[in-house]
C-alpha positions in Angstrom: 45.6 -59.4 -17.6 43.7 -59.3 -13.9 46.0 -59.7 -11.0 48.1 -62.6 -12.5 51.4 -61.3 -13.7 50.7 -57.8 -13.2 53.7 -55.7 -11.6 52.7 -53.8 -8.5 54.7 -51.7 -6.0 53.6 -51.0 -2.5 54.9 -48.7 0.1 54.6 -49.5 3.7 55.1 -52.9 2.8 56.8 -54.2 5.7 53.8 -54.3 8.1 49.9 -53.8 8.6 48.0 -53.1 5.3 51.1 -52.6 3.0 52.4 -56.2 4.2 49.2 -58.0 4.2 48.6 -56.4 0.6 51.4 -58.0 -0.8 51.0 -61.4 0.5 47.2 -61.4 -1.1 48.6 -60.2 -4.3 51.5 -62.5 -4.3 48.9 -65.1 -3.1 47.1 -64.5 -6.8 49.8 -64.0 -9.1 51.2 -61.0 -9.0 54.7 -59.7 -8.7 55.2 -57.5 -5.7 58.2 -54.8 -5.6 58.4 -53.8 -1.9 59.2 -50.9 -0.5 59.9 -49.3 3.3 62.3 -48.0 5.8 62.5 -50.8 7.7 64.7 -53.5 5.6 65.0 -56.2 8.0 61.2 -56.7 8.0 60.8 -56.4 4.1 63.2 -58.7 3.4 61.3 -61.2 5.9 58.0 -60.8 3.8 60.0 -61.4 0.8 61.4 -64.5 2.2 57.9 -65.6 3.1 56.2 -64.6 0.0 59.1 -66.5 -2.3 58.6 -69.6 0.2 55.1 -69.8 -0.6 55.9 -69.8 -4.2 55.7 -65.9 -5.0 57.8 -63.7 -6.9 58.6 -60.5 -5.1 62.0 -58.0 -3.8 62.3 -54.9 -2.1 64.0 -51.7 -1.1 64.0 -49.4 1.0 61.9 -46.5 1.1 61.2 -43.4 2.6 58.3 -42.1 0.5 59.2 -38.1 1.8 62.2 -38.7 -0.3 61.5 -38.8 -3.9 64.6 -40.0 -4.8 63.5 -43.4 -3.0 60.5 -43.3 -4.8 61.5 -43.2 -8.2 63.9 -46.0 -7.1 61.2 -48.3 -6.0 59.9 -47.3 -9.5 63.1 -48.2 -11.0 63.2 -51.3 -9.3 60.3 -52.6 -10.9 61.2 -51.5 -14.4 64.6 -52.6 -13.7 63.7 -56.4 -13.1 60.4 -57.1 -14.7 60.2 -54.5 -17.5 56.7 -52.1 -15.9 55.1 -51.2 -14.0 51.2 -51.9 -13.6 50.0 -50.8 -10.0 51.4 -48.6 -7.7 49.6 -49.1 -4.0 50.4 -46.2 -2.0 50.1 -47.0 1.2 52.4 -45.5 3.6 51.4 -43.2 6.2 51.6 -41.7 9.6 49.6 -40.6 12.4 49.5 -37.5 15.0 46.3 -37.8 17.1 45.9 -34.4 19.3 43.6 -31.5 19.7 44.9 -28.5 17.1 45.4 -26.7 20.1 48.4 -28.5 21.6 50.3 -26.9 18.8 52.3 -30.2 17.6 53.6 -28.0 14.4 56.8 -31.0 14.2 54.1 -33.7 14.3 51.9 -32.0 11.7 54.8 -31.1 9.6 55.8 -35.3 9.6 52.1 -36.0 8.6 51.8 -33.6 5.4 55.5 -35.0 4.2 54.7 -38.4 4.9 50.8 -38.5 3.7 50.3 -35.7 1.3 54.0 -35.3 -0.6 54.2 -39.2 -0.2 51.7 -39.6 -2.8 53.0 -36.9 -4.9 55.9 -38.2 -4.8 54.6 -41.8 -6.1 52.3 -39.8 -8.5 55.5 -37.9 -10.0 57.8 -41.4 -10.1 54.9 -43.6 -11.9 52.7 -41.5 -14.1 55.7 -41.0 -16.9 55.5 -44.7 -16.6 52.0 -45.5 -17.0 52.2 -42.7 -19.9 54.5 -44.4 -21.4 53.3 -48.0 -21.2 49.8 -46.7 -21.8 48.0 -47.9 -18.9 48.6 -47.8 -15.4 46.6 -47.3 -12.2 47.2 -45.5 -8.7 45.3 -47.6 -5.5 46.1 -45.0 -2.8 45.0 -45.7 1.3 43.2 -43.1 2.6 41.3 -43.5 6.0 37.7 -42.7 6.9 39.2 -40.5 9.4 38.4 -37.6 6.1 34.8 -38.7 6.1 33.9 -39.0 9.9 35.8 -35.4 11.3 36.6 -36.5 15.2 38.6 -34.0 17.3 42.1 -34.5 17.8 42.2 -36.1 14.0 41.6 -32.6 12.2 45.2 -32.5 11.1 45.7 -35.9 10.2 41.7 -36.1 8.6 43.3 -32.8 6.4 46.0 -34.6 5.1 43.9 -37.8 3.9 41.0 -35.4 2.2 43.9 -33.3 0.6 44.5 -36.5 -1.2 41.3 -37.6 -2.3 40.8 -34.2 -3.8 44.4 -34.9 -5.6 43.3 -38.2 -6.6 39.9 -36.6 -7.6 41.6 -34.0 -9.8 44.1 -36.0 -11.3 41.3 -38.4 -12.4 39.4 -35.7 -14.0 42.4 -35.1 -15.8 43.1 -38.4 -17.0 39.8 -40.0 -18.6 42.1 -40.7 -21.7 42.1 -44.5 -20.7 45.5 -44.7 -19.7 45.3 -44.1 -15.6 43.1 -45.4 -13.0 43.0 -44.2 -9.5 41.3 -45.9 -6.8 40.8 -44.5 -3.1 40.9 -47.2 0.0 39.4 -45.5 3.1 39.9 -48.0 5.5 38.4 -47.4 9.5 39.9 -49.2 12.6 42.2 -51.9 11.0 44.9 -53.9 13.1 48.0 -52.1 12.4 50.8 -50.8 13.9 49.5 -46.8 13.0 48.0 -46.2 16.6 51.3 -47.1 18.7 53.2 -43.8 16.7 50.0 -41.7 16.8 49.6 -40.5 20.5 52.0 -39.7 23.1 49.7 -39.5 26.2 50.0 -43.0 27.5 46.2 -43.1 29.1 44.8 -41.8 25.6 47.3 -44.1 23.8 46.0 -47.2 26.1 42.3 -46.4 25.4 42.6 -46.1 21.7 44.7 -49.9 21.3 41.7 -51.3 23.2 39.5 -49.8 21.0 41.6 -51.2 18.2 41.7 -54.6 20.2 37.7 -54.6 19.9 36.7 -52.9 16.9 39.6 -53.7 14.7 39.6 -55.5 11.6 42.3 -57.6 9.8 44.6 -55.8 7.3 43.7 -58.8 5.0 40.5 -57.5 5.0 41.8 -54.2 2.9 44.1 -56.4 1.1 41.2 -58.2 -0.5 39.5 -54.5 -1.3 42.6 -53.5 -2.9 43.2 -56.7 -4.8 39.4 -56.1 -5.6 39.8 -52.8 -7.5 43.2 -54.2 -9.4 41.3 -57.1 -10.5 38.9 -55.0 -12.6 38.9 -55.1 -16.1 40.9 -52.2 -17.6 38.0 -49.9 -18.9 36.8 -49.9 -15.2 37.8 -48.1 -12.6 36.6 -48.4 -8.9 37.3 -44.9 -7.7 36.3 -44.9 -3.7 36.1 -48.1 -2.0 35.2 -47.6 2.4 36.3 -50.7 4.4 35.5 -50.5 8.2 34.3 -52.9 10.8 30.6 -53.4 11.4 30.6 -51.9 14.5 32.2 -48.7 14.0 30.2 -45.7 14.1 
């Protein structure tokens, strides 16, 4: 089994990388279970998907809740039996110098992007133990490997995870879980609109995004990329940025 057939869950489906993710693996096979807050939207991209001849439902999710994780988990198990990928992909964005203090912004960012993936770690590992194979693609940012001011916090919260992921792999060269890292740079999402609340800084960044930016189907094919891999291999850190970024 590559792509075709396999059962894979994404959160942050219903827009940017998460949504373009599933189309591509829908695209090639796979089942998609969707999850994220907002409903409306995910049931559009399931409408779309199952249009185009794909097989794919959703629920929602709030990935600080682990309750709603193990549900999206549940989901999958529920309806097609296992689980085989878990694509954690939701995440938010506070962009401001340390000094401004935003301790309720910074707060949001470690719930959302650290105990996120815990969460998703804690809902499909019995799983994958239990199946005997399984593997973690997780969306990092190359915000962790290019430290810029007023991205320290959020930078934190993306290395804190690649050093989870790193551990966890180290701890799991049994053959049964894979992990992968995506560290995407300036993609075409809908991140930078919640990230800044200055409206100058906030109009200068989406114009940067305007010209640097690269299509989310552009990560979708790097994630589908590392699923697609024979099961003794594992692609542990995959960097996807435009060109032109520095």
């Amino acid at each position: 089994m590559t792509i075709e057939g396999k059962v894979v869950a994404i959160t942050g489906a219903s827009s940017g990388i998460g949504e373009a993710t599933a189309r591509h693996l829908a695209s090639l096979g796979a089942i998609v279970v969707l999850g994220a807050r907002r409903t409306d939207r995910l049931e559009r991209v399931v409408a779309q998907i199952e249009a185009d001849g794909g097989v794919a439902v959703a629920t929602r999710v709030d990935v600080t809740d682990p309750d709603d994780v193990r549900s999206l988990v549940g989901l999958a198990i529920e309806r097609f039996g296992r689980l085989d990928v878990l694509v954690g992909n939701a995440g938010i964005s506070k962009i401001s110098p340390v000094a401004d203090l935003d301790v309720e912004g910074w707060s949001a960012m470690i719930d959302v992007n650290v105990k996120g993936i815990l969460h998703g770690i804690a809902a499909a590992l019995p799983v994958f133990r239990r199946q005997g194979s399984g593997h973690l693609v997780t969306v990092i940012s190359t915000s962790g490997l290019k430290i810029v001011p007023t991205q320290a916090v959020y930078a934190g919260t993306k290395n804190a995870v690649r050093t989870l992921l790193e551990g966890l792999r180290q701890e799991s060269t049994d053959g049964v879980l894979r992990t992968t890292s995506i560290s995407p740079g300036y993609v075409r999402t809908e991140l930078i609109d919640h990230a800044v609340d200055d409206p100058e800084v906030l109009e200068q960044a989406r114009q940067n995004m305007a010209e640097l930016g690269i299509d989310p189907a552009a990560v979708a094919r790097a994630i589908a990329f590392a699923i697609d891999q024979p099961e003794d291999v594992e692609i542990g850190d995959l960097t996807i940025r435009p060109t032109r970024q520095n």
